[in-house]
PDB file of N, CA, C and O in Angstrom:
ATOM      1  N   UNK A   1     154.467-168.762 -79.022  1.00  0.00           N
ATOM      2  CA  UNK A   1     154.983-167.977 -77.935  1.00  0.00           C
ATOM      3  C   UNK A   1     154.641-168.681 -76.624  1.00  0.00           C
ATOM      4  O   UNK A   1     153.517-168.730 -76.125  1.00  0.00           O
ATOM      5  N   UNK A   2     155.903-169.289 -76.072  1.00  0.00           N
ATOM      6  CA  UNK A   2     155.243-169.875 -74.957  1.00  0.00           C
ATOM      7  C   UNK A   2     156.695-169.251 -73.846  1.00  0.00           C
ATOM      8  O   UNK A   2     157.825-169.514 -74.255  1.00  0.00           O
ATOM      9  N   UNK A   3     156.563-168.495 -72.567  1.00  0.00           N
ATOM     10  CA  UNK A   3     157.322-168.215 -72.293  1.00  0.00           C
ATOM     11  C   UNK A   3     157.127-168.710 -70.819  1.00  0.00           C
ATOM     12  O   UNK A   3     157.623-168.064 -69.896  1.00  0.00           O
ATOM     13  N   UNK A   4     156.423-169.829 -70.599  1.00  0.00           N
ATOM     14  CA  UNK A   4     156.009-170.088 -68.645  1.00  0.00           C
ATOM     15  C   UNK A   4     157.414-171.417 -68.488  1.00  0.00           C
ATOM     16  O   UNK A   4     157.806-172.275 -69.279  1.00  0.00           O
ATOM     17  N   UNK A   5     157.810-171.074 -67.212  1.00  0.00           N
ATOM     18  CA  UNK A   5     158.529-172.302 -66.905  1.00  0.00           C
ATOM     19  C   UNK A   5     158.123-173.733 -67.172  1.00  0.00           C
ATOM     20  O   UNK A   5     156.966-174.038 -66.883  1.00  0.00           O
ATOM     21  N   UNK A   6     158.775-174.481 -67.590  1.00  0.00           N
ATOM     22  CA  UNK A   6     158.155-175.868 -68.040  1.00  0.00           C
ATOM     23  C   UNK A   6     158.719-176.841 -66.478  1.00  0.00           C
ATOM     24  O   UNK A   6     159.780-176.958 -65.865  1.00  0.00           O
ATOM     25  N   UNK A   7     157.802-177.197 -66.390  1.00  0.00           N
ATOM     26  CA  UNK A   7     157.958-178.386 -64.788  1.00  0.00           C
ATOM     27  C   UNK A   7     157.840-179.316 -65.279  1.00  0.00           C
ATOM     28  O   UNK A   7     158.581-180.044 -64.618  1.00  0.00           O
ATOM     29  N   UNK A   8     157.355-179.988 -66.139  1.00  0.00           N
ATOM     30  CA  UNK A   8     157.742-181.080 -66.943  1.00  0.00           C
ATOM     31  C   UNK A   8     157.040-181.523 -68.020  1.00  0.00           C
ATOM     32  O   UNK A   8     156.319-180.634 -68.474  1.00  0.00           O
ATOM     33  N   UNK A   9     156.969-182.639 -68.650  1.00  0.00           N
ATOM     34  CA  UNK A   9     156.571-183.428 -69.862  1.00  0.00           C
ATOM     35  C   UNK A   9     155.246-182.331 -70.102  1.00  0.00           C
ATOM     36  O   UNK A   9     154.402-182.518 -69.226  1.00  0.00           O
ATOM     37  N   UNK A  10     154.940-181.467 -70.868  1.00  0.00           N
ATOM     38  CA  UNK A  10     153.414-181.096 -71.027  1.00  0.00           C
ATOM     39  C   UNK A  10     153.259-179.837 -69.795  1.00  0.00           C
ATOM     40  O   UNK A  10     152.323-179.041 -69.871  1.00  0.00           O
ATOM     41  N   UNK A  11     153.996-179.780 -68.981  1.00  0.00           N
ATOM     42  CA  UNK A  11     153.542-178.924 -68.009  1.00  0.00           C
ATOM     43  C   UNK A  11     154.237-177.685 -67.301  1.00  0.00           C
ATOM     44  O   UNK A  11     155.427-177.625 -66.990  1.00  0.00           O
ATOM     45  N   UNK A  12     153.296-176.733 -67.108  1.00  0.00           N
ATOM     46  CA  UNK A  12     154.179-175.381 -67.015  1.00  0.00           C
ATOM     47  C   UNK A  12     153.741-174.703 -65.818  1.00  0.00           C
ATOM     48  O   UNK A  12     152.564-174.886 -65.507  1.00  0.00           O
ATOM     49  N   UNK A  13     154.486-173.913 -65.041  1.00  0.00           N
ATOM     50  CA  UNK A  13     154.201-173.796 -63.974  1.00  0.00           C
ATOM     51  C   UNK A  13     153.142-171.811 -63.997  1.00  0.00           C
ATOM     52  O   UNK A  13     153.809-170.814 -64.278  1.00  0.00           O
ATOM     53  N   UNK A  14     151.908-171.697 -63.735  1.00  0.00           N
ATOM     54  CA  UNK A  14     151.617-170.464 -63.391  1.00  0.00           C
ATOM     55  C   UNK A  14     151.753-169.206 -62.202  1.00  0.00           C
ATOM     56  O   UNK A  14     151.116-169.339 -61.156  1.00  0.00           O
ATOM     57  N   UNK A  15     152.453-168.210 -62.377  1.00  0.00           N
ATOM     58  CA  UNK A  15     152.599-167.704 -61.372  1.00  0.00           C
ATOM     59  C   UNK A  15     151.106-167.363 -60.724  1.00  0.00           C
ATOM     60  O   UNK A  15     150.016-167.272 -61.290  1.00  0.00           O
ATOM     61  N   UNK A  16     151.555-167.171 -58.975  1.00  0.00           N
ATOM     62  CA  UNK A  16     150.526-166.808 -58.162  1.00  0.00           C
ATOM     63  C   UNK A  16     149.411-165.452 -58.707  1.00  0.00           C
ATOM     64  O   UNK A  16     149.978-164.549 -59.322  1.00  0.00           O
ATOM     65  N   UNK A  17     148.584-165.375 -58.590  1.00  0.00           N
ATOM     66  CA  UNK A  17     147.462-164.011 -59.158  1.00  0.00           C
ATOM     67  C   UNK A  17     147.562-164.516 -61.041  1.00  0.00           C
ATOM     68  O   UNK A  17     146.657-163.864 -61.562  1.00  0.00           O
ATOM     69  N   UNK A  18     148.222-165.310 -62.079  1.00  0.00           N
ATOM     70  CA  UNK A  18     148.047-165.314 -62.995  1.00  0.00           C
ATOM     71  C   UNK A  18     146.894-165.310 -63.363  1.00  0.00           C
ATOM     72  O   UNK A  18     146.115-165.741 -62.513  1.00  0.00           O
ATOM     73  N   UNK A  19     146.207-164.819 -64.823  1.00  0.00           N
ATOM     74  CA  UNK A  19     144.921-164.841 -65.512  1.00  0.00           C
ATOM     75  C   UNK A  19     144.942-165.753 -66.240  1.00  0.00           C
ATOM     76  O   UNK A  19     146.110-166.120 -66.367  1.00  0.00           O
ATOM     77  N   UNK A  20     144.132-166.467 -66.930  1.00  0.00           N
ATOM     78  CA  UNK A  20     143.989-166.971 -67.903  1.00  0.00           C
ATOM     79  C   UNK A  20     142.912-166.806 -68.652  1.00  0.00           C
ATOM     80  O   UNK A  20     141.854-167.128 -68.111  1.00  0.00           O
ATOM     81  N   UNK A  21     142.850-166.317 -69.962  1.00  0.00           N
ATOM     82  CA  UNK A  21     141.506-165.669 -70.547  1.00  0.00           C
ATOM     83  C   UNK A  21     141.698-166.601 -71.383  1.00  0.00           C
ATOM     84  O   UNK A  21     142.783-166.904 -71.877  1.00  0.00           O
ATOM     85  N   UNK A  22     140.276-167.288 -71.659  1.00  0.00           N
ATOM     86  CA  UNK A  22     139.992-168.066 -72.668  1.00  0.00           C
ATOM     87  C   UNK A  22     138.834-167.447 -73.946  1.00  0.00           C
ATOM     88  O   UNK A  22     137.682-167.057 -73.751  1.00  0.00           O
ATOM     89  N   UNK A  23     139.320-167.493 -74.799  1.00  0.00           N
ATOM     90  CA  UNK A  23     138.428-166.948 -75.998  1.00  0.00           C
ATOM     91  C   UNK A  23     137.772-168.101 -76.408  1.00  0.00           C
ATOM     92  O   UNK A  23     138.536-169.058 -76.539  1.00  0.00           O
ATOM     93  N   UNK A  24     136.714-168.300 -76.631  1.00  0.00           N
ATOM     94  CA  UNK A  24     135.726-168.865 -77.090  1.00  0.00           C
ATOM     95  C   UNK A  24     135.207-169.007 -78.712  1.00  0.00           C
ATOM     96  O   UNK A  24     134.339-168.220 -79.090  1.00  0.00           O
ATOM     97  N   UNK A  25     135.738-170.001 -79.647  1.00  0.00           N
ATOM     98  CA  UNK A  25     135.471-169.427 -81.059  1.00  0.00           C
ATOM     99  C   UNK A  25     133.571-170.646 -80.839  1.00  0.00           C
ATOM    100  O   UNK A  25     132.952-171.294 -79.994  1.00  0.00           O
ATOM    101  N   UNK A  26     133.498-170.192 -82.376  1.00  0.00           N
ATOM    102  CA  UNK A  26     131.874-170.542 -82.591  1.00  0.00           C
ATOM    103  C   UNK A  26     132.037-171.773 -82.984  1.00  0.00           C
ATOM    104  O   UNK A  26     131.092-172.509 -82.700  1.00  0.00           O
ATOM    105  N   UNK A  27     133.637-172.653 -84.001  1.00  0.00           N
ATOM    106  CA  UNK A  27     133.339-173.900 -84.220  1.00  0.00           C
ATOM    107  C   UNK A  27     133.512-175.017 -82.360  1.00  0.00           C
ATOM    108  O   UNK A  27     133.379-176.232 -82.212  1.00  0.00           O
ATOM    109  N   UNK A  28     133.810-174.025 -81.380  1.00  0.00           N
ATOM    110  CA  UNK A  28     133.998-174.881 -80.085  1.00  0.00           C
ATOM    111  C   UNK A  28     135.474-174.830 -79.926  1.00  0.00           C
ATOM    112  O   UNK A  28     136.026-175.004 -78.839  1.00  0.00           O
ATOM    113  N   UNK A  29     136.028-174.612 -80.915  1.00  0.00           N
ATOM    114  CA  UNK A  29     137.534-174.527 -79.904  1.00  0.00           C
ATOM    115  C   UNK A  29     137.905-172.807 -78.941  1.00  0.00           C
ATOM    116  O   UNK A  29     137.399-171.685 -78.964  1.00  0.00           O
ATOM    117  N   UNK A  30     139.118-173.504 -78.145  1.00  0.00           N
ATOM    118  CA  UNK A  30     139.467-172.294 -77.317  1.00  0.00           C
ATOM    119  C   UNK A  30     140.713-171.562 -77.798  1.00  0.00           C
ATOM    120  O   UNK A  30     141.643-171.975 -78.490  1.00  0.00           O
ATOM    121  N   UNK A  31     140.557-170.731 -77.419  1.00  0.00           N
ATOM    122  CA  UNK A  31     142.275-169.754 -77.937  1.00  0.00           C
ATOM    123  C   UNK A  31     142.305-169.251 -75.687  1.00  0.00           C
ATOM    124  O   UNK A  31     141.536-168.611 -74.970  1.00  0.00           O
ATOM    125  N   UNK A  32     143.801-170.106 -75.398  1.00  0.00           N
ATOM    126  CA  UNK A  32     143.932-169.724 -73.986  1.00  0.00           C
ATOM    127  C   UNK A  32     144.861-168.736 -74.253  1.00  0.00           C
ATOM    128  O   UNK A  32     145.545-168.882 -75.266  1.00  0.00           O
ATOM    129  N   UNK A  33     145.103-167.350 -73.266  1.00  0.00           N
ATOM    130  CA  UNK A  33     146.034-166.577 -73.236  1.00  0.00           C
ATOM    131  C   UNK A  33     146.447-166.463 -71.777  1.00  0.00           C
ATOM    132  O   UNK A  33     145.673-166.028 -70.924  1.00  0.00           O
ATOM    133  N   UNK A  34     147.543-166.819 -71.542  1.00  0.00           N
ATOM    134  CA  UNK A  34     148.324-166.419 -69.864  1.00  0.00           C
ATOM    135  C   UNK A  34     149.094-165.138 -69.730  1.00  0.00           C
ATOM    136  O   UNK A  34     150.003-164.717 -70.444  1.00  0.00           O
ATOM    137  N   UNK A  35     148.452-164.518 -68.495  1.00  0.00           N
ATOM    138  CA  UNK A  35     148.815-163.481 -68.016  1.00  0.00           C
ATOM    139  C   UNK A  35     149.481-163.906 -66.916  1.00  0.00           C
ATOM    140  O   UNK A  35     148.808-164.632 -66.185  1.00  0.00           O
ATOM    141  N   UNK A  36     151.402-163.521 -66.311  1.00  0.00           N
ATOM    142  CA  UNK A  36     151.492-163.607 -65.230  1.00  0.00           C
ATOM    143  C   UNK A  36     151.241-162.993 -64.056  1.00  0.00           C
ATOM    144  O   UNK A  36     151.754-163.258 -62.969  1.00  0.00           O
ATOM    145  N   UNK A  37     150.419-162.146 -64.309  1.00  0.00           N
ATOM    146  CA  UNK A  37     149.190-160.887 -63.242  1.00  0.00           C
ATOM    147  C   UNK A  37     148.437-160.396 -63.964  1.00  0.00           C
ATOM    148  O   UNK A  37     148.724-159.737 -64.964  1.00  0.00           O
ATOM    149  N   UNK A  38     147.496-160.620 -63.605  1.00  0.00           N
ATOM    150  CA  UNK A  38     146.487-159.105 -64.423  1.00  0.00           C
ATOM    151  C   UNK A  38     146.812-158.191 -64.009  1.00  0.00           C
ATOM    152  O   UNK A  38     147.173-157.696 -65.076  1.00  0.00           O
ATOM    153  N   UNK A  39     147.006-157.509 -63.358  1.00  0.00           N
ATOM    154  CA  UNK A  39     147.248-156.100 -62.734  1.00  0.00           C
ATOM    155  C   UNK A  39     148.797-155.562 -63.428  1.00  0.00           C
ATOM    156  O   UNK A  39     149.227-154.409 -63.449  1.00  0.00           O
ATOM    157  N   UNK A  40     149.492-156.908 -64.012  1.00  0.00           N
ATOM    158  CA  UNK A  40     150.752-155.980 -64.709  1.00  0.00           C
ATOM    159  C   UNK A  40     150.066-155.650 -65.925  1.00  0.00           C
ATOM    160  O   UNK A  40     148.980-156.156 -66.208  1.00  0.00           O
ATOM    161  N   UNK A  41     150.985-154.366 -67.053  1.00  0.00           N
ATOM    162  CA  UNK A  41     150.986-154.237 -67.749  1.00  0.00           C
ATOM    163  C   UNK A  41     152.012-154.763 -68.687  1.00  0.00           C
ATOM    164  O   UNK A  41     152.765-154.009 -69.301  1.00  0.00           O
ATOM    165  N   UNK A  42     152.043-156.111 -68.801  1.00  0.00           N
ATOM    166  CA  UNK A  42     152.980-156.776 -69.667  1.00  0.00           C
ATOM    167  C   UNK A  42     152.166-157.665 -70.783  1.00  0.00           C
ATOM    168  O   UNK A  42     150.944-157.808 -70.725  1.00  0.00           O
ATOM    169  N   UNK A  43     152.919-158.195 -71.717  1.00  0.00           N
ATOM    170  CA  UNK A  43     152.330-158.564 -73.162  1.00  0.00           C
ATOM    171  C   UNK A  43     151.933-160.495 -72.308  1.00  0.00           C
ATOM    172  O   UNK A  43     152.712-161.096 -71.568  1.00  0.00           O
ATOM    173  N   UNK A  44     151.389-160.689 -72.487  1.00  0.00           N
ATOM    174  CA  UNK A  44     151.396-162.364 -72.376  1.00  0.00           C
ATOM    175  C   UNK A  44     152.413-162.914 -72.342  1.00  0.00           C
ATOM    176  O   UNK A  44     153.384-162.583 -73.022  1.00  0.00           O
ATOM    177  N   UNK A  45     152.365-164.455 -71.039  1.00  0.00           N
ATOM    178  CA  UNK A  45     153.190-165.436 -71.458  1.00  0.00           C
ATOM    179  C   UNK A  45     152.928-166.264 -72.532  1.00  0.00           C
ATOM    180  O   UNK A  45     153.718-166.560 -73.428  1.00  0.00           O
ATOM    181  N   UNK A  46     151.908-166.584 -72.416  1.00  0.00           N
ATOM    182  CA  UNK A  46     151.562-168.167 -73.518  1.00  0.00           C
ATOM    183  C   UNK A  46     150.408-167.778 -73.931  1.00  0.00           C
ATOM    184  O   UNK A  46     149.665-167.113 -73.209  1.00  0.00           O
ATOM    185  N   UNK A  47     150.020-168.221 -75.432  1.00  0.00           N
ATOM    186  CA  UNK A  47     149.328-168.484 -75.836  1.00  0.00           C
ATOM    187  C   UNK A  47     149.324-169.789 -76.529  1.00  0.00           C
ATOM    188  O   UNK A  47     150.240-170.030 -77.315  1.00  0.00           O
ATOM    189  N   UNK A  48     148.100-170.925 -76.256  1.00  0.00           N
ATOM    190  CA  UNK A  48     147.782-171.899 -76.902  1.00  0.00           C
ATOM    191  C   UNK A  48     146.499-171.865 -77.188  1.00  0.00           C
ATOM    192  O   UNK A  48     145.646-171.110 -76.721  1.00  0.00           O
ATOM    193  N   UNK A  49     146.301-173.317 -78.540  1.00  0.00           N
ATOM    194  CA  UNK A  49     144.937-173.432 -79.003  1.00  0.00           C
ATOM    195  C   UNK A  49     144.899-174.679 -78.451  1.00  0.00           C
ATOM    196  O   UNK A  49     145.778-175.506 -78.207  1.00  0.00           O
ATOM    197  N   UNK A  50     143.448-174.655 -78.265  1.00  0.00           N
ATOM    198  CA  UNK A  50     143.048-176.026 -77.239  1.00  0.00           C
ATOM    199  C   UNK A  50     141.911-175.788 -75.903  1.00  0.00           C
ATOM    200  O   UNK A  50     141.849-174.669 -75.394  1.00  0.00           O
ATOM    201  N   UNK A  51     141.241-176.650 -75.512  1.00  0.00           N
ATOM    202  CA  UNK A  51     140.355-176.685 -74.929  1.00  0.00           C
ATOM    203  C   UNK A  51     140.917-176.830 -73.346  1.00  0.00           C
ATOM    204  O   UNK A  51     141.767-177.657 -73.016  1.00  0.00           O
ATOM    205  N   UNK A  52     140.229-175.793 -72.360  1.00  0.00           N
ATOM    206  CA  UNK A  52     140.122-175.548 -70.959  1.00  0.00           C
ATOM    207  C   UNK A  52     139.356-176.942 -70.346  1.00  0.00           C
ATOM    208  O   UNK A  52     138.171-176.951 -70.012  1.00  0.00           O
ATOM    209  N   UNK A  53     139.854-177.586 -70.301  1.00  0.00           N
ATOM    210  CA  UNK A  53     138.917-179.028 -69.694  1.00  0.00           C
ATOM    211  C   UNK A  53     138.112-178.455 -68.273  1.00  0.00           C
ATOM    212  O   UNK A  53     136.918-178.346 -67.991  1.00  0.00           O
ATOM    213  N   UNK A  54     139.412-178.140 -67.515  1.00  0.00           N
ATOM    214  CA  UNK A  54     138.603-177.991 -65.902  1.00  0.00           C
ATOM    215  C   UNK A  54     140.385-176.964 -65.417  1.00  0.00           C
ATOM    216  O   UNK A  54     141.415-176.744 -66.053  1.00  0.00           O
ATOM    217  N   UNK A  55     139.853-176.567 -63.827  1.00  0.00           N
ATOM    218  CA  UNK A  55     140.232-175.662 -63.008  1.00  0.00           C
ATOM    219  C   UNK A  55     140.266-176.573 -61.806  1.00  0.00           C
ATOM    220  O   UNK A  55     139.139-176.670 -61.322  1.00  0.00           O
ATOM    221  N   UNK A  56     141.070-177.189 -61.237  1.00  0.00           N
ATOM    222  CA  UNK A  56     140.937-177.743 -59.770  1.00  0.00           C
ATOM    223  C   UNK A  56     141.919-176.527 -58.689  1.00  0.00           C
ATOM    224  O   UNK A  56     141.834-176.578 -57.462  1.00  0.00           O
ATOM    225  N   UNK A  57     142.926-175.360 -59.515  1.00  0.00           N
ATOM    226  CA  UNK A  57     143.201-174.960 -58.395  1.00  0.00           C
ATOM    227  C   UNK A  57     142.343-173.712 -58.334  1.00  0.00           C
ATOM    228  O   UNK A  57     141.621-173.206 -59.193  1.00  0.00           O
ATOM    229  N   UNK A  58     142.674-173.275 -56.823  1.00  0.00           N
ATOM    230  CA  UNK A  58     141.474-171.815 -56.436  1.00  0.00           C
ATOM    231  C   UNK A  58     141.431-171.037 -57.421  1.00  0.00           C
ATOM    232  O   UNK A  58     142.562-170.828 -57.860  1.00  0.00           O
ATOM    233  N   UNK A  59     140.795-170.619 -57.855  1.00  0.00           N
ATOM    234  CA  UNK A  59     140.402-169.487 -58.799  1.00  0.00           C
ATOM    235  C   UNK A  59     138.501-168.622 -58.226  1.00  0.00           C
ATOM    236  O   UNK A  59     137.517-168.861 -57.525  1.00  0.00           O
ATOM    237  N   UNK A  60     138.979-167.748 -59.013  1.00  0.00           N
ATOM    238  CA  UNK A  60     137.850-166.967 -59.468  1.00  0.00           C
ATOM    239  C   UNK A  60     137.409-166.974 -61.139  1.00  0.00           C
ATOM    240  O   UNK A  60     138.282-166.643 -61.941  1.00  0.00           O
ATOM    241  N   UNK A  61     136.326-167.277 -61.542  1.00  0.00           N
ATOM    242  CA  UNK A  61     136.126-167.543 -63.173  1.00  0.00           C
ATOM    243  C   UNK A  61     135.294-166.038 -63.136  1.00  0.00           C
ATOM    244  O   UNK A  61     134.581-165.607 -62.230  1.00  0.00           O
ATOM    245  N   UNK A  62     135.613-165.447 -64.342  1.00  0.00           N
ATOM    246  CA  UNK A  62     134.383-164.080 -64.548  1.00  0.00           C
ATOM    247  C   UNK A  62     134.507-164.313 -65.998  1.00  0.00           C
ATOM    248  O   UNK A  62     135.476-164.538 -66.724  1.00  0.00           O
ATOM    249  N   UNK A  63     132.870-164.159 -66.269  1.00  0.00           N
ATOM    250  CA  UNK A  63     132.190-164.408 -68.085  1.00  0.00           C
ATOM    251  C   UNK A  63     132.524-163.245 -68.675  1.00  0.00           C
ATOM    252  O   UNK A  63     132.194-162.178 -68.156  1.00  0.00           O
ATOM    253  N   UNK A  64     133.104-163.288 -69.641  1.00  0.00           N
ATOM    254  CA  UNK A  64     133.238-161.806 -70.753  1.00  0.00           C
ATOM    255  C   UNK A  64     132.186-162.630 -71.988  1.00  0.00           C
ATOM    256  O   UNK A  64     131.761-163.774 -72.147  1.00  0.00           O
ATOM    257  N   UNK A  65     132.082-161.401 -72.663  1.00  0.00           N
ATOM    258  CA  UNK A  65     131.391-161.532 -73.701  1.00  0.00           C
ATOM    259  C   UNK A  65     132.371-162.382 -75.090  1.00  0.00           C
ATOM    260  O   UNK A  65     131.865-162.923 -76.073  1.00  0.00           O
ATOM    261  N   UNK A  66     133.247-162.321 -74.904  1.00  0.00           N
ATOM    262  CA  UNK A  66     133.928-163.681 -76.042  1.00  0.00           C
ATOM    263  C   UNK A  66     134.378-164.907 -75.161  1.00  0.00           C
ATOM    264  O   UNK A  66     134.744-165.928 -75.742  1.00  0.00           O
ATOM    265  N   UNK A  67     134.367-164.848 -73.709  1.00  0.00           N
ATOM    266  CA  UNK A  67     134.694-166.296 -72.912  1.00  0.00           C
ATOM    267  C   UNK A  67     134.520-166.307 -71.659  1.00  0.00           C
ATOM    268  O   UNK A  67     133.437-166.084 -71.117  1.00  0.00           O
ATOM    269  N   UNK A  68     135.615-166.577 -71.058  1.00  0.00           N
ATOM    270  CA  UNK A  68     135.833-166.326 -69.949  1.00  0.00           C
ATOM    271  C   UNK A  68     137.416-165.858 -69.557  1.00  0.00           C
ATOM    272  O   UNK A  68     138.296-165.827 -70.417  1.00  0.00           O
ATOM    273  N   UNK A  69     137.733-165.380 -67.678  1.00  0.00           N
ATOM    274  CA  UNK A  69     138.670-165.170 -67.292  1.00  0.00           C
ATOM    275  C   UNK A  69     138.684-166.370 -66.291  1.00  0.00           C
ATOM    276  O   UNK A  69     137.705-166.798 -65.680  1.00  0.00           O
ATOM    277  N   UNK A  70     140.268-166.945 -66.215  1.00  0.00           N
ATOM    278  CA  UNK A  70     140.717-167.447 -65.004  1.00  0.00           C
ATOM    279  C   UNK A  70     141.508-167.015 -64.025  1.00  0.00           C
ATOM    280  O   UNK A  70     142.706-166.979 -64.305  1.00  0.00           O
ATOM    281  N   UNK A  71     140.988-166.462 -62.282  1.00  0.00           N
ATOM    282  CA  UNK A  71     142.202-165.764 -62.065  1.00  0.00           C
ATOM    283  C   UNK A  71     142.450-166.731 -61.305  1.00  0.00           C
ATOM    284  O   UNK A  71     141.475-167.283 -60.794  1.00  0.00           O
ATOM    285  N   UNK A  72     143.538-167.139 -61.052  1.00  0.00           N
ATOM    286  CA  UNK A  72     144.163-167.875 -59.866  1.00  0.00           C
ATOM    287  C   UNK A  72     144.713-167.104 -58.504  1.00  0.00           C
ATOM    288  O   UNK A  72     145.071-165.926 -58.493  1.00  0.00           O
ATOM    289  N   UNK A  73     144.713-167.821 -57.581  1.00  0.00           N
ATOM    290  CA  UNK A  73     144.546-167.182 -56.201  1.00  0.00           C
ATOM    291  C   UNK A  73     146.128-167.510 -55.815  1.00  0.00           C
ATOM    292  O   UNK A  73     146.926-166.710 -55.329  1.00  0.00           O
ATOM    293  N   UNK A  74     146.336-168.707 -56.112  1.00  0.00           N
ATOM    294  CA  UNK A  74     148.148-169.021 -55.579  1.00  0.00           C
ATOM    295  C   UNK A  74     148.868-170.065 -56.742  1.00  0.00           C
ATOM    296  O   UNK A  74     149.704-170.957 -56.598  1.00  0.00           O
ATOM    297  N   UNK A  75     148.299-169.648 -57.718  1.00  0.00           N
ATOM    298  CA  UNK A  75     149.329-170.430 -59.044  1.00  0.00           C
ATOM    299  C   UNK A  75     148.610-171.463 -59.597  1.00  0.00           C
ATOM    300  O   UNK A  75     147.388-171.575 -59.688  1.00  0.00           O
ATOM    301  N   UNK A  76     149.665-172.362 -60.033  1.00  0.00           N
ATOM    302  CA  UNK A  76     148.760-173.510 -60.358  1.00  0.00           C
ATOM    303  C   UNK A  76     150.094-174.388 -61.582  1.00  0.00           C
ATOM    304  O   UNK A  76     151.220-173.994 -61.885  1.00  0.00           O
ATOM    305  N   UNK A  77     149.577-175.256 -61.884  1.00  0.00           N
ATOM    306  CA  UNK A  77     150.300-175.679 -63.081  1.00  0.00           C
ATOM    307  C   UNK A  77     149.071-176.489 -64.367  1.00  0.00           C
ATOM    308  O   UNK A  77     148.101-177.247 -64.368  1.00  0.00           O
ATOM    309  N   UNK A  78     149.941-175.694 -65.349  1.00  0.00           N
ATOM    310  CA  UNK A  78     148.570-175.509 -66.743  1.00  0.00           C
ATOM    311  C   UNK A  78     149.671-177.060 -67.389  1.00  0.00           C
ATOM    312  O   UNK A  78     150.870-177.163 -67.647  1.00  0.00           O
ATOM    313  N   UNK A  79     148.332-178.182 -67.446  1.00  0.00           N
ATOM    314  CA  UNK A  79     148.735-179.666 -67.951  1.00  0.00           C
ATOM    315  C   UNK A  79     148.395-179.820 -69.215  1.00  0.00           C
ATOM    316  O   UNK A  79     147.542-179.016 -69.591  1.00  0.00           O
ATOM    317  N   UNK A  80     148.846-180.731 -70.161  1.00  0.00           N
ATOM    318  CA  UNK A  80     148.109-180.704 -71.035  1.00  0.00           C
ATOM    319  C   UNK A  80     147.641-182.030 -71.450  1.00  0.00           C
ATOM    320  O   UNK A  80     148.497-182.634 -72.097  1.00  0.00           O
ATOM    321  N   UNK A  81     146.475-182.706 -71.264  1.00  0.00           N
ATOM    322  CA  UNK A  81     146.231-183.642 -71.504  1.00  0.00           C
ATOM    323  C   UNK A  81     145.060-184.108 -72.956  1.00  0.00           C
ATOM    324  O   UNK A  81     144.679-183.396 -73.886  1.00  0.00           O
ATOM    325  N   UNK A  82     144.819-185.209 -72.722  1.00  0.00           N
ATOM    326  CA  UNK A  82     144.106-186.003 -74.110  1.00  0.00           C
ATOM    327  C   UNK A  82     143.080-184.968 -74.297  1.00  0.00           C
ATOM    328  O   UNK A  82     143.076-184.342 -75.356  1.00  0.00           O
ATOM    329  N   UNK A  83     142.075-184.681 -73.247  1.00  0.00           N
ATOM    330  CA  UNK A  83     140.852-184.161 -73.252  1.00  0.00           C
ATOM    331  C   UNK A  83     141.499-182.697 -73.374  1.00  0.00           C
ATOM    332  O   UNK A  83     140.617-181.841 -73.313  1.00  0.00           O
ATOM    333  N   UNK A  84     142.616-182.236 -73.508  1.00  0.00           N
ATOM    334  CA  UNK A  84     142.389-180.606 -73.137  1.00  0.00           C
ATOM    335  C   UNK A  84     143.736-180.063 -72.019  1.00  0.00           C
ATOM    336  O   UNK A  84     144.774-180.646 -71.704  1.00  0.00           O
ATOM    337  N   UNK A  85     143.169-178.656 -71.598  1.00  0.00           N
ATOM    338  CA  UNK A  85     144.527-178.487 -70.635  1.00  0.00           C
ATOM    339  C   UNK A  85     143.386-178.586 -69.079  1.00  0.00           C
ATOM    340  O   UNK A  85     142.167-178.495 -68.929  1.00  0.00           O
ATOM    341  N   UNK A  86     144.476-178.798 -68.203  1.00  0.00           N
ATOM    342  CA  UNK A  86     143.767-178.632 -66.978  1.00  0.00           C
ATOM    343  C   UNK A  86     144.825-177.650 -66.096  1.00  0.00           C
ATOM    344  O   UNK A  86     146.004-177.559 -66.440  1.00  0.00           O
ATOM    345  N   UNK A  87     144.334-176.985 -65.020  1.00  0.00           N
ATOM    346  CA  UNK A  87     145.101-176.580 -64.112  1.00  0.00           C
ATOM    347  C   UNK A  87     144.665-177.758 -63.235  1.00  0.00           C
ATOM    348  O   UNK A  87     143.716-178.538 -63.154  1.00  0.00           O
ATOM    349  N   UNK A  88     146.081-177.446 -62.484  1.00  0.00           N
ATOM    350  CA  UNK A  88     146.408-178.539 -61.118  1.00  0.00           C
ATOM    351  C   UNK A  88     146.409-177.433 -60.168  1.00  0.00           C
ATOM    352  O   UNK A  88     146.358-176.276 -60.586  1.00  0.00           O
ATOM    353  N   UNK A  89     146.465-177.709 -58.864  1.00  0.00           N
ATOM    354  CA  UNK A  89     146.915-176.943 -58.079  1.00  0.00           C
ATOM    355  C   UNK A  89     148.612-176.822 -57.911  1.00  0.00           C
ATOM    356  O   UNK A  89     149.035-177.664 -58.702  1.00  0.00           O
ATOM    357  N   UNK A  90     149.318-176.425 -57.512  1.00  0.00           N
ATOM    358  CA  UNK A  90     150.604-176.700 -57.047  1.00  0.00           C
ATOM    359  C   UNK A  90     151.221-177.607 -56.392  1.00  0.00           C
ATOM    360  O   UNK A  90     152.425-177.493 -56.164  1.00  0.00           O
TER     361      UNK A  90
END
C-alpha cells in the first residue's frame, strides 16, 4: 500500500503536518507508517519495511513505547536509499 505522490526514482513527496510512526521490531528492523496529518482521521498512506536512517527536515520526534513518531512541520520527501529511508526537506 503505497499511496504518496512519487517525485521520483525512490522518492515520494510528504504532505505538510504528516506523521510518520516507526515501529520498532526486536530483530532491529523498522515497520514505517505515513500519516498525511495526524489530526485526520484517515487510514494511512504508506506503509514500508525498512530502516529510518535520519530526519534532516523540521520535525518534532516523540518516543512511544513500540518506537517512535515523526511529525513534520512543512513536509518533506521520504528517499530511499542503500542505508535506509531518509527524509529530505523539500
Amino acid at each position: 500500500m503505497n499511496k504518496l505522490p512519487q517525485v521520483g526514482e525512490g522518492a515520494w513527496r510528504l504532505d505538510r503536518h504528516a506523521h510518520v510512526v516507526v515501529y520498532e521490531a526486536e530483530d532491529g528492523g523498522e515497520l514505517l507508517t505515513v500519516y498525511d496529518c495526524g489530526a485526520a482521521q484517515k487510514p494511512p498512506s504508506a506503509q514500508v519495511v525498512g530502516r529510518l536512517a535520519r530526519t534532516d527536515a523540521a520535525h518534532e520526534r516523540l518516543s512511544q513505547p513500540t518506537g517512535y513518531i515523526v511529525k513534520l512541520e512543512d513536509g518533506g520527501v521520504l528517499r530511499e536509499r542503500d542505508d535506509g529511508y531518509v527524509i529530505d526537506p523539500r
